[in-house]
C-alpha positions as CSV (number, residue, x, y, z in Angstrom):
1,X,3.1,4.0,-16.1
2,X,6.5,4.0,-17.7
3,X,7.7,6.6,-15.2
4,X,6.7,4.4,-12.6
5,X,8.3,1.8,-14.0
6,X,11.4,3.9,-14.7
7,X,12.1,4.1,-11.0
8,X,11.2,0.4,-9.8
9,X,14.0,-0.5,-12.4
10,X,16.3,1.8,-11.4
11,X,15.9,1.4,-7.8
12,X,15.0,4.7,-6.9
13,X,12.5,5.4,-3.7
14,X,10.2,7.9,-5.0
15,X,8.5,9.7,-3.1
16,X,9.1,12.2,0.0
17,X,11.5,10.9,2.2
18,X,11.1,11.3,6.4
19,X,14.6,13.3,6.1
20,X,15.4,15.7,3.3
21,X,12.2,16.5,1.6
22,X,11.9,20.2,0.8
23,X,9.1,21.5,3.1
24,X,8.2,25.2,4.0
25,X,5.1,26.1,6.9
26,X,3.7,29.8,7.6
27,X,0.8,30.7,9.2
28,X,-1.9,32.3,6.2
29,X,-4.4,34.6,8.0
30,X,-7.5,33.0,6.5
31,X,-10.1,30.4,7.8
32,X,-8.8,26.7,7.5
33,X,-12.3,25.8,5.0
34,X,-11.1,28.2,2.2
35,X,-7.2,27.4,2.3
36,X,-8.1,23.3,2.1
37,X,-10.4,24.5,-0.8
38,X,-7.1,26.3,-2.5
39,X,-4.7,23.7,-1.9
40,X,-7.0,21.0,-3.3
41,X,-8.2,23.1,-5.8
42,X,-4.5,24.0,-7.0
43,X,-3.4,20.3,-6.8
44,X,-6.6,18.9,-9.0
45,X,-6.1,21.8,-11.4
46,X,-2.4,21.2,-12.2
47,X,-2.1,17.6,-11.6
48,X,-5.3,15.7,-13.3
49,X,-5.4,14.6,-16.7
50,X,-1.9,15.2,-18.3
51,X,0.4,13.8,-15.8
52,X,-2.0,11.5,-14.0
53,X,-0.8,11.6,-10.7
54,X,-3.5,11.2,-7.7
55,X,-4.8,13.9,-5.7
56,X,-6.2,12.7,-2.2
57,X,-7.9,14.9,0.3
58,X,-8.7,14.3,3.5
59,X,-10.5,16.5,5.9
60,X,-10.9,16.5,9.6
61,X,-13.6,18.8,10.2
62,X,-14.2,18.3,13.9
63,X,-10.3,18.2,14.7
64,X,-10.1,20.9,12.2
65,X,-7.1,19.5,10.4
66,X,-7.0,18.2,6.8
67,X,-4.0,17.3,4.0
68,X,-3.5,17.0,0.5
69,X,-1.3,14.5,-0.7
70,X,-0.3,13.3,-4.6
71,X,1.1,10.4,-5.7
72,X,2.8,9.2,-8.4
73,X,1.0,7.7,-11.5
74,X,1.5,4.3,-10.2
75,X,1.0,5.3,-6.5
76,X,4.5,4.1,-5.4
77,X,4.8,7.0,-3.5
78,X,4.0,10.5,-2.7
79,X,5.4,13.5,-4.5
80,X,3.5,16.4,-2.7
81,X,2.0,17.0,0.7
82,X,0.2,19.7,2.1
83,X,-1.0,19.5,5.7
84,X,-3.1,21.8,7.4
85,X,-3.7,23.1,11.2
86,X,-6.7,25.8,12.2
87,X,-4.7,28.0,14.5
88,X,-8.3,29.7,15.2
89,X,-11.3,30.9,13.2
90,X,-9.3,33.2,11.0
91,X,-5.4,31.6,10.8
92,X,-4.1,28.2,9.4
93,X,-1.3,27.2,9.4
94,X,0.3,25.3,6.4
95,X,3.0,23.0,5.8
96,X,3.9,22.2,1.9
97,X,6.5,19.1,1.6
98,X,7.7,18.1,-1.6
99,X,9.9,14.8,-3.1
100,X,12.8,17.2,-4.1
101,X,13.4,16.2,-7.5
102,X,12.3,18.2,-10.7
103,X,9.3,19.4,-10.8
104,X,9.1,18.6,-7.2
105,X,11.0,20.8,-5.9
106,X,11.8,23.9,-4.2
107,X,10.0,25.6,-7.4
108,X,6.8,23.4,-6.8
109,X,7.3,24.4,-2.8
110,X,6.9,28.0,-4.0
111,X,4.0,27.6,-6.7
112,X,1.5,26.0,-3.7
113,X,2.6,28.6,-1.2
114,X,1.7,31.1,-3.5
115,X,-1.6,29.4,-4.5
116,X,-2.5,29.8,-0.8
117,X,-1.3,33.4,-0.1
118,X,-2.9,35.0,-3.9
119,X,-5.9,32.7,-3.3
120,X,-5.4,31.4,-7.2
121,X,-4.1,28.6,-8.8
122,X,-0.6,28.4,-9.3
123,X,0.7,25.9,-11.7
124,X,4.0,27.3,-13.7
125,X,6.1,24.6,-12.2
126,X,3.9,21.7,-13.6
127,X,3.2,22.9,-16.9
């Protein structure tokens, strides 16, 4: 609560912007069930209980699309987003975006992207 607090005072957006926020996309040859399994595994795992920021999935499984998205403590905005494309049965293709300040940043960028290539949670950046 007092981060959230700490940037209302201080008049700071936070939260990805539409125009430099660190992203990264690659295509990951597995199926698009198992990669929105990792990615919202990986956010729950490192994000619930100490820092209290929100994890919210959503899953399209008939347009076979789906993101991850968390959000500050307060929800005033979002800090990470992960969205996610079937290519076909076997590919996915991934895009990580991040807000771009510490621990959101291009470390935290490369923590998910190696969640979904190892297949294991990642959390270094957060901890």
């Amino acid at each position: 609560m007092a981060l959230g607090a700490a940037f209302v005072l201080a008049g700071c957006a936070a939260g990805i912007q539409s125009s430099g926020s660190p992203s990264v996309s690659y295509t990951v040859p597995r199926n698009f069930e198992t990669v929105y399994l990792r990615v919202q595994h990986q956010a729950n795992e490192c994000l619930t209980g100490h820092h209290q920021y929100g994890v919210y999935a959503q899953l399209d499984s008939p347009g076979r699309q789906a993101s991850v998205v968390v959000k500050t403590p307060v929800g005033a905005g979002e800090v990470a987003r992960t969205e996610l494309k079937a290519l076909d049965a076997r590919n996915t293709q991934v895009t990580h975006t991040v807000w771009g300040h510490s621990p959101w940043d291009a470390r935290a960028l490369q923590a998910m992207r190696e969640s979904v290539l190892l297949d294991t949670t990642v959390c270094v950046v957060y901890r």
